[in-house]
C-alpha positions, 0 to 999 in steps of 0.5 A: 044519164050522164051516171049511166054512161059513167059506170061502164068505164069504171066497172071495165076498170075495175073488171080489169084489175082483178085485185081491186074487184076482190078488195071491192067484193069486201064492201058489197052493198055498200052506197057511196056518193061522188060529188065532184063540185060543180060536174058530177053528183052520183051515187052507186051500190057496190055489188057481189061481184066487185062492180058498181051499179048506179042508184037514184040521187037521193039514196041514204048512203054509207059514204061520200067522196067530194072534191072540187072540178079543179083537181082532176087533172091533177088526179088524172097526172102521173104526180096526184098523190098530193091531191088525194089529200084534198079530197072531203070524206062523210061517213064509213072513214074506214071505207073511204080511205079504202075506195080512196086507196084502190082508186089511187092504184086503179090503172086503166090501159087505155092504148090496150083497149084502143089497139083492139078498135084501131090497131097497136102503132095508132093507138099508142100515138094517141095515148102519147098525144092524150098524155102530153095534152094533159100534162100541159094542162096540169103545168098551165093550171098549176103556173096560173095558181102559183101567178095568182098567188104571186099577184096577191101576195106582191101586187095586190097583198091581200095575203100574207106570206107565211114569213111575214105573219111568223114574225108579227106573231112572234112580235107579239109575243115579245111585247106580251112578255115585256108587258109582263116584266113592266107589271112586275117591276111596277108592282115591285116598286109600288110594293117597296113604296112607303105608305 
C-alpha cells in the first residue's frame, strides 16, 4: 500500500521534468528495488513512457538501491551531494549511477503544485516553513553526530583519532626498521667472531 501511495509523487516528479523521463525511457523494463533500512523496501519496473510502476516484492530485479533511514534529510537538503556517496548499489552498476544521477537532478516544485490547491502567497509560506523545518533537522542530526563522535573520542575513547593511530602506526614502523638494523649488525658481529 505504502509502494502504491508512493508512486504517484514520483511518476509527477518525473512527469515533470521531461529530461528525466527521456534518460528514464532509455531503461524501460528494467526492475529496481529501494531499500531504505529500516522504512522502505519496494520494487517498480520502468515503463516505455519514462514512469515507474510497482511490482510485487519478491521480483528478481536488475538493480538495488539501499541506504540507511538517517540519510534522507540529508538527501532532502540542499547540501546532499555527500550523501549520495553513501548510498550501496547491486546489480546493473551502469544503471544505478544513472538512476542515481537523474534522482540527485530530480527537482520537484512543490509551492508550484501547492499555489493550484491554496493559492501563490500561501503556498510559498508553507514551502519557506518546510524548508526551514527541515534544515534544522539536518543541522540537529549532524551537532548529535559530530557530539557522539566527540564523546567517544574524548569521554569515553572507544575510538581512535585518526592522528593518534597515524602516529602508533608510524612507531611501528620505526621499531620494524631498528629491529632490522640490530639483526644485521648482530649478524655482523656474529660473522666477524672466531670460531
Amino acid at each position: 500500500m505504502l509502494t502504491t501511495i508512493a508512486i504517484a509523487p514520483i511518476n509527477h516528479v518525473i512527469q515533470g521534468e521531461s529530461w528525466a523521463c527521456r534518460r528514464l525511457q532509455n531503461y524501460a523494463g528494467i526492475i529496481v528495488r529501494i531499500y531504505v533500512l529500516p522504512l522502505i523496501d519496494f520494487t517498480f519496473m520502468i515503463q516505455n513512457d519514462g514512469k515507474i510502476t510497482t511490482m510485487p516484492n519478491g521480483t528478481t530485479t536488475d538493480v538495488s538501491i539501499s541506504l540507511s533511514a538517517s540519510t534522507l534529510p540529508f538527501l532532502l537538503s540542499s547540501n546532499s551531494d555527500a550523501v549520495y556517496n553513501n548510498i550501496k548499489t547491486s546489480g546493473n552498476d551502469a544503471v544505478a549511477k544513472e538512476l542515481i544521477n537523474i534522482g540527485k537532478h530530480l527537482h520537484w516544485d512543490i509551492a508550484q503544485d501547492l499555489s493550484k490547491i491554496i493559492g501563490d502567497i500561501p503556498a510559498n509560506r508553507i514551502v519557506h516553513a518546510g524548508n526551514t523545518l527541515l534544515e534544522w533537522h539536518t543541522k540537529n542530526i549532524q551537532n548529535f553526530s559530530e557530539t557522539l563522535a566527540e564523546y567517544y573520542l574524548e569521554e569515553q575513547p572507544v575510538l581512535t583519532k585518526k592522528l593518534t593511530i597515524n602516529h602508533f602506526v608510524a612507531e611501528v614502523d620505526q621499531l620494524l626498521k631498528d629491529t632490522n638494523r640490530l639483526e644485521q649488525r648482530t649478524n655482523n658481529l656474529a660473522s666477524h667472531m672466531p670460531r
